[in-house]
C-alpha positions in Angstrom: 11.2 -8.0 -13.0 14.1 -7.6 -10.2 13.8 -7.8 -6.4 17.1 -7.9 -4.4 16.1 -10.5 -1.4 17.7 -9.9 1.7 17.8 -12.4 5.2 18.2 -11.7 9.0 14.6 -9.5 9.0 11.8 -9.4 11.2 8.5 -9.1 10.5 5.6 -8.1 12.8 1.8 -8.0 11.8 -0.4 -4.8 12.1 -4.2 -5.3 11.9 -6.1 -2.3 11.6 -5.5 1.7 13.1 -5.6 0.2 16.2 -2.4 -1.6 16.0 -0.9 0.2 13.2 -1.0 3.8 14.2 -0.2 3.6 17.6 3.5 1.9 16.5 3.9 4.7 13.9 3.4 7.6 16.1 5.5 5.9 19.0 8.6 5.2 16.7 8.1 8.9 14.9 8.5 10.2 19.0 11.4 8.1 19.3 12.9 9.2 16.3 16.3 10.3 16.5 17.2 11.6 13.0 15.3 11.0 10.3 11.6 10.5 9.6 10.3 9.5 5.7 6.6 8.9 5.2 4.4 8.3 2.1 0.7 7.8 2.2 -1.6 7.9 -0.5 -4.0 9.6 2.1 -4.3 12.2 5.2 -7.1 13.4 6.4 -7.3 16.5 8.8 -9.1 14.3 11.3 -8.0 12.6 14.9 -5.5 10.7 13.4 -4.0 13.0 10.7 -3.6 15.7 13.6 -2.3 12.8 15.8 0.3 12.6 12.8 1.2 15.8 12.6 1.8 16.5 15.8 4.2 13.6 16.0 5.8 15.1 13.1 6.0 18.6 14.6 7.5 17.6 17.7 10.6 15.2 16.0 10.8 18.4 13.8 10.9 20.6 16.5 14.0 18.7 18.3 16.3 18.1 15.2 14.9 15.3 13.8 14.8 15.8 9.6 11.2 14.7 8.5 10.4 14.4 5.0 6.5 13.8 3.5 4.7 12.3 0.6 1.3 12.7 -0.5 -0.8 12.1 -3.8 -2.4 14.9 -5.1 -5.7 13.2 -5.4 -6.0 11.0 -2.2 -5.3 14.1 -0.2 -6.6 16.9 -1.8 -8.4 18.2 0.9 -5.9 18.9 2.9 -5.7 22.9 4.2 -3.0 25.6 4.1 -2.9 26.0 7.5 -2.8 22.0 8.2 0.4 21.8 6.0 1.7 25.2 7.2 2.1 23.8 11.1 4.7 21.5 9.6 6.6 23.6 7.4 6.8 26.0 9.5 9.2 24.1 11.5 11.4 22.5 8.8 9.5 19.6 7.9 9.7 18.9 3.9 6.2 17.9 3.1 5.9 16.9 -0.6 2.9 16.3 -2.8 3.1 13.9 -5.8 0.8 15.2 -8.9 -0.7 18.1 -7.5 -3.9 19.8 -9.5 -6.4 22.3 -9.1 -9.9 21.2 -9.1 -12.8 21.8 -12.3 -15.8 22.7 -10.9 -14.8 20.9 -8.1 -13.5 17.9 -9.3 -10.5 16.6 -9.0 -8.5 16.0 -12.2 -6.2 13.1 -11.8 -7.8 10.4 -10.7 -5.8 7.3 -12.3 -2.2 7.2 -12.3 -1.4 8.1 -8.3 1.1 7.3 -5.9 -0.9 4.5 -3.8 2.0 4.0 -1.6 2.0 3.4 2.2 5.6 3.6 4.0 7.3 4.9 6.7 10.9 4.4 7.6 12.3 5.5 10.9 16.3 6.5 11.1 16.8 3.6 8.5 16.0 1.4 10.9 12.5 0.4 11.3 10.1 0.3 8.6 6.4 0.4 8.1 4.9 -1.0 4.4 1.1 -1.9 3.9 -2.0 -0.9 3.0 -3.3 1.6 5.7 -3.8 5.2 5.1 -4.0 8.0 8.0 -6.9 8.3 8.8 -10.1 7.7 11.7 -12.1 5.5 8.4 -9.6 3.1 9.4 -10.7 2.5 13.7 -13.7 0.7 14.5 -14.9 3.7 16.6 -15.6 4.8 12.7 -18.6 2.5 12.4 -20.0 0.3 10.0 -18.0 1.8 7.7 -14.4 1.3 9.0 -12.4 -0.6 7.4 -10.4 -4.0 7.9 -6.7 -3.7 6.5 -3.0 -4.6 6.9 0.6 -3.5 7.6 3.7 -4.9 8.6 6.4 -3.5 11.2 10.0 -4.6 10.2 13.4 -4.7 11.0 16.2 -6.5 9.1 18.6 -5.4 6.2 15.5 -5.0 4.0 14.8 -1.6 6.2 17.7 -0.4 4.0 16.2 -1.3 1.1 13.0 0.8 1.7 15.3 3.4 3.2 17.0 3.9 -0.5 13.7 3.9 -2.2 11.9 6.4 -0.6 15.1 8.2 -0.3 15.2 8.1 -4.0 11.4 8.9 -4.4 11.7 12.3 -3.0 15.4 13.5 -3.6 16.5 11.6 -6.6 20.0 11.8 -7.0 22.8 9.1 -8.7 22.2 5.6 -6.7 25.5 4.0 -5.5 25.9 0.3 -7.0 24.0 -1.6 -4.2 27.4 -3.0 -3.1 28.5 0.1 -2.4 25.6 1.0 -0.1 25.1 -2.3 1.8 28.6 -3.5 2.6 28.7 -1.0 5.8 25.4 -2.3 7.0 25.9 -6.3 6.3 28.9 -5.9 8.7 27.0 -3.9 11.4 23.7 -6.4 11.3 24.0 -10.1 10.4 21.8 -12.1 9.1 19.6 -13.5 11.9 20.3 -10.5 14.5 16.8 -9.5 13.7 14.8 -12.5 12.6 14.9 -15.4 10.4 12.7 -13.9 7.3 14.0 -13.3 3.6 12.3 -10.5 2.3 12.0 -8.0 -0.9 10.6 -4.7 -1.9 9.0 -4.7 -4.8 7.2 -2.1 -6.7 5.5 -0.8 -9.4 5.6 1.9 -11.6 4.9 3.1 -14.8 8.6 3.2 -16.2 10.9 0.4 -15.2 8.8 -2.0 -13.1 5.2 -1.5 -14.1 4.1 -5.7 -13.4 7.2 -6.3 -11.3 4.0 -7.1 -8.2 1.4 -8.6 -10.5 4.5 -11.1 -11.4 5.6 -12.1 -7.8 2.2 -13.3 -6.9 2.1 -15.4 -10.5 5.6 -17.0 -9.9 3.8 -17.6 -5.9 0.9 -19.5 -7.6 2.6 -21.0 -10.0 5.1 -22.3 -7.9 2.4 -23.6 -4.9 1.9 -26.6 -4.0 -1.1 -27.0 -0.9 -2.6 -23.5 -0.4 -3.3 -20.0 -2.0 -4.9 -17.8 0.5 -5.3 -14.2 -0.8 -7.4 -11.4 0.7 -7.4 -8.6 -1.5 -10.1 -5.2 -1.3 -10.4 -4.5 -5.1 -10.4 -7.8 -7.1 -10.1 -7.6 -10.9 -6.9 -8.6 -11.9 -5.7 -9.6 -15.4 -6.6 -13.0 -17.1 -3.3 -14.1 -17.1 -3.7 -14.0 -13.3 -7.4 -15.3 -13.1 -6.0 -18.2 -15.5 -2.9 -19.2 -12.8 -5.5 -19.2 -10.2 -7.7 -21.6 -11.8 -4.7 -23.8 -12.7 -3.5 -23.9 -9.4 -7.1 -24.9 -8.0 -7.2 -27.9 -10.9 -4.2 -29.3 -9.9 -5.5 -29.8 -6.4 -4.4 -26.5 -4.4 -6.5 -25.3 -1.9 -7.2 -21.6 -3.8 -9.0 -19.6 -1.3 -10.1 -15.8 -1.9 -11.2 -13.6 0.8 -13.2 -10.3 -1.0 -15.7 -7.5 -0.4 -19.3 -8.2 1.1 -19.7 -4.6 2.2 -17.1 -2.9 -0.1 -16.7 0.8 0.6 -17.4 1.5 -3.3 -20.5 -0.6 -4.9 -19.0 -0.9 -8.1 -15.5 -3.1 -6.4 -18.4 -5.8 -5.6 -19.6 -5.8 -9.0 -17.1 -6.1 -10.9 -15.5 -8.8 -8.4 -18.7 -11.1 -8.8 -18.6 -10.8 -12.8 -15.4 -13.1 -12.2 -17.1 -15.5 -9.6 -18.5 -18.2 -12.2 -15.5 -18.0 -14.0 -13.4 -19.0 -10.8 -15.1 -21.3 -8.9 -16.2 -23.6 -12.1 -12.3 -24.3 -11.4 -12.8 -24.9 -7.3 -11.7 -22.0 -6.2 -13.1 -20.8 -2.8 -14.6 -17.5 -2.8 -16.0 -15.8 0.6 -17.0 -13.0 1.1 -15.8 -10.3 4.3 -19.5 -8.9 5.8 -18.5 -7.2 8.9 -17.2 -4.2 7.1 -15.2 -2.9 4.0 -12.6 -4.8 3.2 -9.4 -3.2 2.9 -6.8 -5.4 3.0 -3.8 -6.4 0.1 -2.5 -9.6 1.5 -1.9 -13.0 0.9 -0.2 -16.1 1.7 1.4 -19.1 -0.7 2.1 -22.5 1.0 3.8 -22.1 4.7 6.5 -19.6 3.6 5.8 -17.0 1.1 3.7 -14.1 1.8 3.0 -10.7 1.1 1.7 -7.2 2.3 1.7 -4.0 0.7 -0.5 -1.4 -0.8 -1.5 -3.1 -4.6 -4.8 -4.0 -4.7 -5.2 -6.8 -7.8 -6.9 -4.2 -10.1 -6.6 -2.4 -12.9 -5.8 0.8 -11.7 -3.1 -1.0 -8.9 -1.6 -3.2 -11.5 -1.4 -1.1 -14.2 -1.6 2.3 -13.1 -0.9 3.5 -9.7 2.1 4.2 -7.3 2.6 0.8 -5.7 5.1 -1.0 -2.7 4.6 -4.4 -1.4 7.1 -6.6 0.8 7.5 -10.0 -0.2 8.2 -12.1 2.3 9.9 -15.7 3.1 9.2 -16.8 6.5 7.3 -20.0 8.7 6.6 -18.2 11.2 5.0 -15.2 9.9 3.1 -17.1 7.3 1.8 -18.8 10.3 0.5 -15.4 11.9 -1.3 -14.0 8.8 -3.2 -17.4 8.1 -4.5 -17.8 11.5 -6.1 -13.9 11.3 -7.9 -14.7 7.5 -8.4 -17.7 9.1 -10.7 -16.1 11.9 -12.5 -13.8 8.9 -13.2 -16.6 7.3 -14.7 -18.5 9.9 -16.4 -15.8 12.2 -17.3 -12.6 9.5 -16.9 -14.4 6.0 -20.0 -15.8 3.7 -18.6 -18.5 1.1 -20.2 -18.0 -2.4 -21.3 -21.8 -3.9 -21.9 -22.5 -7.3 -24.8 -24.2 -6.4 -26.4 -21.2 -5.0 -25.3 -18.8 -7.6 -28.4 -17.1 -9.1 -29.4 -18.7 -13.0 -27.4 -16.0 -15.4 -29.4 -13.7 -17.7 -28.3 -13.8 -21.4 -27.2 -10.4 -20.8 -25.2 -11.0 -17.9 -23.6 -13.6 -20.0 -22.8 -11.4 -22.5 -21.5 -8.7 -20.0 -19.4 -10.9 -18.3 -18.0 -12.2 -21.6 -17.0 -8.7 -22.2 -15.5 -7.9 -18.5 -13.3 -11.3 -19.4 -11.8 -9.9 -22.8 -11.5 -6.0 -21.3 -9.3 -7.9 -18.8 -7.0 -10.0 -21.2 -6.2 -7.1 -23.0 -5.8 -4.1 -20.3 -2.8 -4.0 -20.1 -2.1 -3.8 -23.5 -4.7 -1.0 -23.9 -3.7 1.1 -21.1 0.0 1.3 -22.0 -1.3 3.6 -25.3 -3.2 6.4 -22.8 -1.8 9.5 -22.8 0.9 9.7 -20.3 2.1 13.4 -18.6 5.3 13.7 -16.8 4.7 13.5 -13.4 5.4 16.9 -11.2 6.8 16.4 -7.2 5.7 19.6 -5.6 7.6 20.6 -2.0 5.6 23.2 0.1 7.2 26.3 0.8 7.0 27.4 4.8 4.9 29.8 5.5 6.2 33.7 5.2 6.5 34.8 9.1 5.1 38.4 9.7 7.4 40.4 11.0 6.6 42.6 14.5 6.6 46.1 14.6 10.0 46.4 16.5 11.3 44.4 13.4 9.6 46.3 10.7 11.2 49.5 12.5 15.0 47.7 12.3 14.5 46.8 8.2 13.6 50.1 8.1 16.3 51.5 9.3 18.9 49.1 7.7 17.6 49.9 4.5 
């Protein structure tokens, strides 16, 4: 596990699409010469064309712009939907791209999960929101409750490297090399007061490097574990720090689906209720709508917010960037909003109102609790492929009749 920390950065919450995407698409406009952006989704809806035609227009005036998308989150994205941005030089790049079966999609573990933007390696975007309108409340029931963070602060350059690095790899300078020129230009504090990390995950050099920076965080707290997280099934070593932490008197709250998006992310969840809260952890429930969210807070400095959720596929399979953060004051800011889900749109789940377990339950759950101790393990045997990074070609411009006339001739 490695994270370089950084101080001097500022961090600003983003709830939702309402407050997330109008910040993106602002600082994409105001973009002066360089736009990077990964999402694990786009859809070709209000917000994806709202997107793109941000994009388009810093493409348009100079301004180099370079996507990422996984194959399987955005699939469904049309020719003529990725042609309006290569057509103008924008380098739009899918990660794992396959054809359907019988219209099916093929890869579905394994995918790059991220959610960043950087702007002119300046300002930075890193959370869990995807482009898209399942992620505004004019959506419905069905919209979705979820997190990012706006930042500014040496660990900008950080995420600037990454990305850089995730679409055009080419030989890293010693991190030395690559900061001194920045540290001189921005001091620590110009921007904020926070310390802050990337950290990722991957399936090569830093495959638990997340799943260990929340362990070390509740290991190491002393009051309060406050963790909302959409798809809840991490490993036991995990499940076993969290009931530690709750027996030696820490407040261990967990905020997790009452409506999930997906049935089965409520099931599986619940299986690990008894488990839990025979320790005293808190469990509630989030019953306005899905649950989206990948955050959590440690005591009245650490946090985090990214795009892992604590599940198998997120911890041991996926594509995955959180920030980790070191800061009062934003600590502060992210209580106080799980604070208002818990008390205005959470239910708490007592053990006293637990329904009587069925043998068979029993026996299920005894095998979900096993499966998890040993995941990790198991899924380091599958059968790995190497992944492909596929860059769309622009689209082949017709040529007029006067033009056709002058090849003619020339040739």
């Amino acid at each position: 596990m490695s994270a370089h920390w950084t101080k001097g950065n500022a961090f600003k919450l983003l709830e939702n699409g309402e407050e997330f995407y109008p910040r993106v698409f602002e600082a994409i406009r105001e973009a002066k010469k360089e736009v990077m952006l990964e999402t694990f989704i786009l859809f070709d809806d209000k917000v994806g064309q709202e997107l793109r035609a941000s994009i388009i227009s810093a493409a348009e005036r100079g301004v180099r712009v370079d996507m990422l998308v996984d194959g399987w989150g955005s699939a469904d994205l049309t020719p003529a939907f990725i042609d309006g941005m290569t057509a103008v030089g924008v380098s739009f790049h899918v990660f794992d791209p396959t054809s359907k079966l019988f219209g099916v999609r093929t890869n579905p573990v394994r995918r790059m999960h991220r959610k960043i933007v950087v702007i002119d390696g300046e300002i930075a975007f890193v959370g869990g929101i995807n482009y898209g309108l399942d992620h505004l409340a004019e959506f419905g029931p069905e919209a979705k409750q979820d997190y990012a963070v706006e930042i500014r602060g040496p660990v900008v350059d950080d995420i600037h490297q990454f990305v850089r690095m995730a679409l055009a790899p080419v030989k890293p300078k010693r991190w030395w090399q690559r900061r001194s020129k920045r540290l001189k230009s921005l001091p620590a504090g110009e921007n904020g007061t926070a310390s802050a990390a990337l950290v990722t995950r991957d399936n090569v050099d830093h495959p638990t490097d997340i799943e260990q920076h929340y362990r070390i965080a509740i290991r190491a707290a002393k009051s309060e574990i406050l963790l909302a997280n959409a798809y809840f099934f991490p490993g036991y070593r995990l499940l076993r720090d969290l009931r530690r932490a709750a027996k030696r008197g820490v407040r261990v709250r967990l905020i997790l689906q009452g409506e999930p998006d997906m049935p089965i992310a409520k099931l599986a969840a619940s299986m690990l209720y008894d488990y839990l809260l025979s320790a005293g952890v808190q469990i509630f429930e989030y019953c306005q709508r899905p649950l989206h969210g990948k955050v959590a807070i440690a005591d009245d400095e650490w946090s985090t917010v990214g795009s892992s959720n604590l599940d198998p596929l997120s911890l041991s399979l996926n594509l995955e960037a959180n920030v980790m953060i070191r800061d009062a004051a934003f600590n502060r800011v992210l209580r106080d909003n799980l604070q208002q889900l818990i008390d205005n749109h959470c239910k708490q789940i007592k053990p006293n109102e637990r329904p009587r377990r069925k043998i068979y339950r029993t026996f299920i759950g005894v095998v979900v609790f096993h499966f998890l101790r040993r995941f990790p393990a198991w899924v380091s045997m599958l059968p790995t492929h190497k992944f492909t990074l596929t860059t769309a070609e622009p689209p082949v411009q017709e040529l007029s009749h006067e033009q056709q006339r002058e090849r003619e001739i020339v040739g």
